[in-house]
N, C-alpha and C positions, 0 to 999 in steps of 0.2 A: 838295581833293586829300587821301589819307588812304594811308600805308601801311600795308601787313599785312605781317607772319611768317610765313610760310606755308610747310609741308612736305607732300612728296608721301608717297606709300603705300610709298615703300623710306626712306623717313625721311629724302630729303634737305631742307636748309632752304635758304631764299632769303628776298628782300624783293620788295616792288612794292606799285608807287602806280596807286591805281583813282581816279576823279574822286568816288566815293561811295559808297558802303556798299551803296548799292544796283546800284551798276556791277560792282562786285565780285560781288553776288549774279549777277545777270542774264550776267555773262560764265562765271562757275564754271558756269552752271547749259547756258549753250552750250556748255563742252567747250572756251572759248577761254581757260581758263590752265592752263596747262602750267608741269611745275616745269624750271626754269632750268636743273637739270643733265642730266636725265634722260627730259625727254619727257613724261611720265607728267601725266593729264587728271585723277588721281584725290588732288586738293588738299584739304587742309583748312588751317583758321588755327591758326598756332602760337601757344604763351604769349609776349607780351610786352609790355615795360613803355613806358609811352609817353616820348619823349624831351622834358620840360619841362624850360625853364630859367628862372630862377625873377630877378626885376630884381637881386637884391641881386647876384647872377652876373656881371650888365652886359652880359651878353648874352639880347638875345630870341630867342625862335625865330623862323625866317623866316616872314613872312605868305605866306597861300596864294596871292596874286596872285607872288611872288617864286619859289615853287616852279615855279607854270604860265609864268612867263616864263623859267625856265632849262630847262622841260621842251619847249616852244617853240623856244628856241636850239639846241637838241640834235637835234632835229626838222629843225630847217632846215643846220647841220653837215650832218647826215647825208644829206640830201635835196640838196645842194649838191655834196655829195664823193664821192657812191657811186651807182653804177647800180643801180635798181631793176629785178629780174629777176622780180619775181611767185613766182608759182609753183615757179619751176625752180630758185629758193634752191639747194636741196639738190643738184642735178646740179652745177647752176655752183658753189659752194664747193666739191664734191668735186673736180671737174674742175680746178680751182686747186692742190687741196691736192697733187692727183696728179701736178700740173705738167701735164697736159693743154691747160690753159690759162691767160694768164696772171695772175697777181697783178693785181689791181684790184680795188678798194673795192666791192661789193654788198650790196644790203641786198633782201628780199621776206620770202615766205611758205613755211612748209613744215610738213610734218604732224606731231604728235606724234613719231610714228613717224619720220619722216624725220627729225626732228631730235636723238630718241634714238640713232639710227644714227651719224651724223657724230658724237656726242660718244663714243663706245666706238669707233670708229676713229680718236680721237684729230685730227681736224677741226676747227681752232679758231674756234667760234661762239655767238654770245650773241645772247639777246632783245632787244629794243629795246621801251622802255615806252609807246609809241605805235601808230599803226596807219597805213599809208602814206597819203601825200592824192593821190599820184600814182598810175597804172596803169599804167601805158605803159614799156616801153624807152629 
């Protein structure tokens, strides 16, 4: 696992964990990372410094098998707690926020665009650093 810095084309910054260097390439180059606040497909990697901690600290950094097992638990939280809508994310989170319907936990997919929408109407949603294993309702 490996995080980047990464900011979009209106300058905002975020973080996210790719499983490799080369996951990271092959997803920017699909059009699937999108920056966190704004939607926007047009990423690059920002400056930053990597987080080592050094023995005499007393603390290691977490080994990568410990990062993919808390990234695993989070995965399964969510998959456990929240209905998977696919697609229609963006209806259904609107539809909640609007009170149209009710409050309950969802998690899917929605388009750049759809997701830049809901955050300038004030829609409260966030990426999730995984990709669903389920399809279904």
């Amino acid at each position: 696992m490996i995080k980047y810095a990464l900011k979009c084309n209106d300058g905002h910054g975020f973080e996210s964990w790719f499983a490799s260097a080369e996951a990271y390439d092959s997803l920017l180059a699909a059009g699937h990372v999108t920056c966190a606040v704004c939607g926007s497909d047009n990423i690059s990697k920002a400056l930053m410094a990597p987080q080592v901690k050094t023995a005499r600290a007393g603390v290691a950094a977490p080994a990568p098998e410990d990062k993919a097992a808390a990234l695993a638990k989070l995965r399964a939280d969510v998959e456990a707690n929240a209905t998977y809508v696919g697609g229609n994310f963006a209806k259904e989170a609107r539809a909640q926020f609007l009170g149209d319907l009710p409050d309950r936990p969802i998690f899917g997919e929605a388009k750049p665009e759809e997701a830049k929408s809901l955050i300038e109407d004030g829609v409260p949603v966030a990426p999730l650093p995984f990709i669903p294993t389920r399809k279904a309702n």
